[in-house]
N, C-alpha and C positions, 0 to 999 in steps of 0.2 A: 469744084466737083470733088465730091469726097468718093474715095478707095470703093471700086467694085466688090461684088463677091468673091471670094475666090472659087476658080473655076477646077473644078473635083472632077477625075474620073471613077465611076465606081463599078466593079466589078465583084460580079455574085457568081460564083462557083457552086454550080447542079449536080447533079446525078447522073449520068445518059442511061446506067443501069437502072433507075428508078423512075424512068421521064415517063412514063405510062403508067403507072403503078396506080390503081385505083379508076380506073375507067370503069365508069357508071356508077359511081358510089355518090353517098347524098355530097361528099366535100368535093368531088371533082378529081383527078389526077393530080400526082406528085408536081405535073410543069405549071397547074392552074392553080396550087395551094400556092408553091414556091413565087410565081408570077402575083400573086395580090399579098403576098410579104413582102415579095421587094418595093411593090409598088407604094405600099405604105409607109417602107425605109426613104422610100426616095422624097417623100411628101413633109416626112419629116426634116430633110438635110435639107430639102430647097428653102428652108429658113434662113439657113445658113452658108448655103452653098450653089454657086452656079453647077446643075448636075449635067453630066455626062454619061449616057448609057448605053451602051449599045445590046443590049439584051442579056440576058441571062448565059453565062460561060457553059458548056456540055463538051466543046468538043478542042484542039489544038486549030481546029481551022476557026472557029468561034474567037478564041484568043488571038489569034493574027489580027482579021476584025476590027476586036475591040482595040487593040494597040494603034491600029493604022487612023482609027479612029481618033484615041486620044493624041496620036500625032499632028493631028489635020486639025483639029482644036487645041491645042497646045496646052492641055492640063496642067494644070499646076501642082496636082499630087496625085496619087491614085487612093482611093478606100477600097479596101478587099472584105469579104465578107463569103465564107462557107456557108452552102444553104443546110448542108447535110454530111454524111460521107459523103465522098467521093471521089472516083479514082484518082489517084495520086498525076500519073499522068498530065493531065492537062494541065493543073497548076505548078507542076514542075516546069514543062515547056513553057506556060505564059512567065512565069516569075526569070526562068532562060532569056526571054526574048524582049523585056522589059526594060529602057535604058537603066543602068547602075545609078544613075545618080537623078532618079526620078523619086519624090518624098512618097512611103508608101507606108499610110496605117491598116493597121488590121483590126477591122471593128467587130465585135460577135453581139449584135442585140440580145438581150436574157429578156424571156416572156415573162409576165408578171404571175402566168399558171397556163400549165400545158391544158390545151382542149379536150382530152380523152380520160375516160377512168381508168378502162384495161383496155388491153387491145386482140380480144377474142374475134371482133367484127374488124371485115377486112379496112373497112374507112376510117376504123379507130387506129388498126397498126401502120396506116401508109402516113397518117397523122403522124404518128410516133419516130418512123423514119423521116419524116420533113424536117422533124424537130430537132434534126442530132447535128446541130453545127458545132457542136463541141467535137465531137469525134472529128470532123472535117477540120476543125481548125489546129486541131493535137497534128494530125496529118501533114498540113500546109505546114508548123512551124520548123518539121523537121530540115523542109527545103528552104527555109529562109534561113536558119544557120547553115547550112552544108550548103550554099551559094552564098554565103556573108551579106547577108543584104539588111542594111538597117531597117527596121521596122519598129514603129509604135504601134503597141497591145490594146486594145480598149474592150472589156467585156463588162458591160451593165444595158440597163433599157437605157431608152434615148433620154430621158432626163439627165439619168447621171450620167452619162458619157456627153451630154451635151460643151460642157466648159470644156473639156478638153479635144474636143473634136473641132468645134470652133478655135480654140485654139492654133490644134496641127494645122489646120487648113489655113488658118492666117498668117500661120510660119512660113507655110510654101508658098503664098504669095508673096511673102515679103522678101525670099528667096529667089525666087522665079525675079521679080522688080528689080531688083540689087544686078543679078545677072546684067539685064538688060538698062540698065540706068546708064543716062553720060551724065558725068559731072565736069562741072567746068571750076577752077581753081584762079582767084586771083589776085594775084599774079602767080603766087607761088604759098611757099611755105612761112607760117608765121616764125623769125627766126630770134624773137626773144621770147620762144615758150618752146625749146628743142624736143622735151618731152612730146608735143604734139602730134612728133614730124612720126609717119608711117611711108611705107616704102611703097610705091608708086606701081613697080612691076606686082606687089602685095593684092594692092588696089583692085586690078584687074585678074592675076591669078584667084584670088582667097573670096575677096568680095566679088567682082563680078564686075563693076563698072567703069565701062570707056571713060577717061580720064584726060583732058584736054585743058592747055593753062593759056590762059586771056592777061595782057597788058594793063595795066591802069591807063595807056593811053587808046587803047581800043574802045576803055568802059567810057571817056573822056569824049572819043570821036563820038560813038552813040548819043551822049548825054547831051551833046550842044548841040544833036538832031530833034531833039524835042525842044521843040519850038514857044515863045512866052505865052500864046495861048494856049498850048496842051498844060504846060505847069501850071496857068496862075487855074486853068479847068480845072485841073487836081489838088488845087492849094483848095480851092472853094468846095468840093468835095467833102476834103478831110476836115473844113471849117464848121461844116455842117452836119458833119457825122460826130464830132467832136469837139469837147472844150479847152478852146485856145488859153494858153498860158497868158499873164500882159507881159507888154515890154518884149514881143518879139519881134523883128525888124519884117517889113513884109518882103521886100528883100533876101533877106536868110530863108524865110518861109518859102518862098519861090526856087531859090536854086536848092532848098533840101528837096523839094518838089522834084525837080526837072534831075538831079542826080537817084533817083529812086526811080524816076521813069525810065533812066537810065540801063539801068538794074533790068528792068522788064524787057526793055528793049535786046538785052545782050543774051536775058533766060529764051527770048522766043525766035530770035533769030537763030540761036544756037540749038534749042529744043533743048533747052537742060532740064534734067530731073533736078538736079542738086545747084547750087550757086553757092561754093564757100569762098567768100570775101574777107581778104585780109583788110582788115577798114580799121586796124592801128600801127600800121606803119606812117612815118612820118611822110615816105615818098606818094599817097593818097590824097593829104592834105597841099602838098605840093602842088600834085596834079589838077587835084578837083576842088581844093580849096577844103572841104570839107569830105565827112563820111554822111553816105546818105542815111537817113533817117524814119522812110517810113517803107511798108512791106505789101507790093503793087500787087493787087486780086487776082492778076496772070499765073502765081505760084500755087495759089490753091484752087486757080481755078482746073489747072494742068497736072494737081496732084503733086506739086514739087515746093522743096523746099531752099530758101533763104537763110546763111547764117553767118555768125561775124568770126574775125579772128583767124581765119585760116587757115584752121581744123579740121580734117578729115576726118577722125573717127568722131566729132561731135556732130560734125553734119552728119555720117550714117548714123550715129545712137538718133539723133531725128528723122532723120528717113526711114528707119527699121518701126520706129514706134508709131510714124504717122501709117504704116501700112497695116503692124498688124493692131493697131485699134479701130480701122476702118475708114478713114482719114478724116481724125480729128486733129486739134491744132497743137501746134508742139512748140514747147519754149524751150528755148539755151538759157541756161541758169550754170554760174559757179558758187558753192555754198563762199558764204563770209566768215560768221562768227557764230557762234554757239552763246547763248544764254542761259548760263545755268540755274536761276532763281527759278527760267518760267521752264527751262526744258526744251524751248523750240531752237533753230537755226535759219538764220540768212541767207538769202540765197538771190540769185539776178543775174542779171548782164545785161550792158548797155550793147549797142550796135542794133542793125536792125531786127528786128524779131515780129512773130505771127499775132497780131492785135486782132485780127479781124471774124475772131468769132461772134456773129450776131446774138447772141445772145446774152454779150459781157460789153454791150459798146459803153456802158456808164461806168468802168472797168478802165478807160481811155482817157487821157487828156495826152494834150501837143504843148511841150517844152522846151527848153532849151537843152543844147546838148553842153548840161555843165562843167563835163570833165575837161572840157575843148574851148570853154567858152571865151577865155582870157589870152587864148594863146594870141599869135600875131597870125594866122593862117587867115587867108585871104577872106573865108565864111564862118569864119569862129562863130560858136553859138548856136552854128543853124537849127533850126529844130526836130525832134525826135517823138514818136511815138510813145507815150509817159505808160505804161500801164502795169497794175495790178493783177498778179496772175490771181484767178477766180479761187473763191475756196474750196474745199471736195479732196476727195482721193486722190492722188496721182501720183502713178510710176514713175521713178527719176531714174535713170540711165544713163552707164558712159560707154562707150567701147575704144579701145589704145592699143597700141601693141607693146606685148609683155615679151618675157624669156626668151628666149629661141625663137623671136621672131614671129610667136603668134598672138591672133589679136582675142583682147577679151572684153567680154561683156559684162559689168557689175551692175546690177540694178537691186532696189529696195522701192517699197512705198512710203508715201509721208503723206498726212494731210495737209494741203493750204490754209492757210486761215487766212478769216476776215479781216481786213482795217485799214487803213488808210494809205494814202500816196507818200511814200517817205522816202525814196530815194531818185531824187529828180533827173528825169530822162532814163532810166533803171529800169527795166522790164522786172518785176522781185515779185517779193512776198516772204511771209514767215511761213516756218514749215513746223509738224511736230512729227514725231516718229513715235513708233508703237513702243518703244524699248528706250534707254538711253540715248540720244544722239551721239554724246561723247566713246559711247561704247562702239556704239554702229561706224562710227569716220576712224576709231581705232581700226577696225577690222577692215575697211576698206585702204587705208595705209597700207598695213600688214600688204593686200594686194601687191598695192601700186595703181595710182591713177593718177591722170592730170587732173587740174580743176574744171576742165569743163564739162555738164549733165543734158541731159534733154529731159523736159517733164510732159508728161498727157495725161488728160483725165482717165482716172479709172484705174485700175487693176489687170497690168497686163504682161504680169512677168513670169505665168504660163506659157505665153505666146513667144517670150522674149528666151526662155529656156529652150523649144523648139526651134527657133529662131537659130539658136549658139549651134542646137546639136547638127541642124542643117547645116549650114555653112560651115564647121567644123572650128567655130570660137571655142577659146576656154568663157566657162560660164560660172558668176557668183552672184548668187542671190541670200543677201542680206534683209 
């Protein structure tokens, strides 16, 4: 199940002195002009946005209303929009009585040509006063600085405010989601990548989400509840979705099976959004003999994500990017090495990671997990999900916590490129960047970051700017 829309409350701020104005004229009154402009803004955003409306604003009991309203639906941002002048009043009270920490853009549609030539005839000048949301909006801004309240500006017609309105609004879902997300952790913290480590009370103050740590023998009790028929069911699944490696024990194939159902078993019992698995500590292989290997349809089908290593901020850089792209699939990638003849860089990680976009399954082969293969651990080799990240556009993203304790977000785009399987059990691919690579990972040094990325298709580090300024990340965009 991929990412709803996000759900927008949008408030249109009237005239009450002009709500009659024009009775009996060919256009209708000021409330009948301003009522099929909104209705046509509204027509517009529900492309893009679950809408919320409680009627057109006139009055402070109107704004009660619509607040109580966007309460009882639980918006995920507000969009404000002046239809005209008008009284300062009411939009000072609603913007008073609006929580502080609700995402609130301010949208002014610009008409492509005003309807009237002059406005000598009275239906020409009630026109001309419907028209003046500038004036309205000059008004409104003075009350959003003298009550400090962040606002993003958007003034074009709806094409070109399109990307970034879609954008704010998939910010505040991806805010609103983070609020409400549990992650579950386990065991703990990956403690040979120190860099990784973020501060826990962080978690839940800054980001937002309940944070709860699970056993390798809890993942262990789950995993031997799945029974030889539900695994060898999921071995033949993944057999037939995909092309098997030779030379792998069926055996190994079975308990990677039965420890990935494992995985499922512990996301659904617990209701996790998030599952960050520390799955290269040596006490996992102990435990379970192996690290499981493949990434059960319970995660995407519940909107949540799977990741390895024991990383908190590369699980949220995946979570932030699966929401505000809509929920598309998202890879943990660490770059490798840099190629400087062809220009592109390496990039991958092994552990389990999101294979299951339909539309890349020849993208897929099942192999051995050959980092582990030789060791002496009781399922050395088990097998892994082999794949080739697809080629296209896509956002790479990290978020860590920097300076003083706060956490930041770098992201850049690279394109994938096409070619072959070449790093066995490797979730990879080659990347090129618009600019030098060498130049770009200098800059991102300069930062500070660990190695680990999220990648998703597309271009979405508008969304991931809004993203930062919501939550209050430092943000770099390279």
């Amino acid at each position: 199940m991929g990412a709803t829309k996000p759900k927008v409350g949008f408030v249109f701020i009237g005239c009450q002195r002009f709500r009659e104005l024009g009775k009996g004229c060919a256009s209708g009154t000021y409330d009948e002009r301003r009522g099929r402009f909104v209705r046509s803004v509204l027509k517009d955003m529900a492309e893009i946005a679950d809408c919320v409306f409680p009627g057109i604003i006139y009055s402070p009991e109107d704004a009660d209303a619509a607040l109580e309203l966007f309460r009882r639906e639980k918006v995920q941002c507000v969009s404000a929009t002046f239809l005209s002048w008008s009284e300062d009043f009411t939009w000072s009270y609603l913007l008073r009585e609006m929580p502080g920490d609700l995402p609130l853009v301010y949208y002014l549609p610009t008409p492509q040509r005003v309807p009237y030539s002059d406005t000598r005839d009275e239906n020409d000048f009630v026109e001309f006063l419907a028209q003046g949301g500038m004036v309205g909006s000059l008004i409104g801004s003075a009350s959003w600085a003298r009550q400090k309240r962040q606002v993003e500006v958007i003034i074009d017609d709806f094409a070109g405010a399109l990307p970034r309105l879609r954008a704010f609004f998939g910010a505040a879902r991806a805010r609103q989601k983070l609020r409400n997300a549990h992650y579950g952790l386990v065991p703990g913290y990956n403690t040979i990548m120190r860099g990784t480590f973020i501060d826990p009370y962080d978690i839940f103050t800054e980001l937002g989400p309940k944070l709860d740590f699970f056993s390798y023998e809890k993942l262990l009790h789950l995993t031997m509840e799945v029974s030889d028929a539900e695994a060898q069911e999921y071995v033949d699944e993944l057999s037939a979705a995909y092309p098997v490696e030779p030379g792998i024990a069926p055996k190994l194939f079975l308990e990677s099976a039965r420890a990935s159902l494992g995985l499922a078993k512990l996301r659904d019992e617990q209701e996790l959004d998030a599952l960050i698995l520390n799955d290269v500590s040596a006490e996992i292989f102990e435990t379970l003999g192996l690290r499981p290997g493949f990434y059960p349809e319970t995660f995407a089908r519940h909107d949540a994500i799977l990741t390895p290593e024991g990383d908190l901020g590369a699980g949220t850089a995946m979570y932030i990017l699966r929401q505000v792209s809509g929920g598309k699939h998202v890879n943990y990638i660490e770059p490798f090495y840099i190629e400087k003849e062809s220009g592109v860089f390496a990039a991958g990680h092994a552990g389990p990671h999101d294979y299951t976009d339909p539309r890349f399954r020849d993208h897929v082969r099942i192999s051995i997990d050959a980092r582990f293969a030789k060791t002496g651990y009781k399922y050395a080799g088990a097998p892994f999900a082999w794949y080739r990240i697809p080629e296209g556009l896509k956002t790479i993203a990290h978020l860590s916590q920097g300076p003083d304790e706060r956490l930041k977000l770098v992201c850049f785009t690279a394109e994938s490129l096409p070619g072959p399987h070449k790093l066995c059990g490797y979730c990879h691919s080659d990347f090129k960047t618009a600019g030098d690579a060498g130049r770009l990972f200098e800059e991102i040094l300069k930062v500070g970051a660990t190695q680990h990325f999220a990648a998703v298709e597309g271009d979405v580090t508008q969304e991931l700017k809004y993203t930062a300024e919501l939550c209050g990340f430092d943000f770099h965009r390279f």
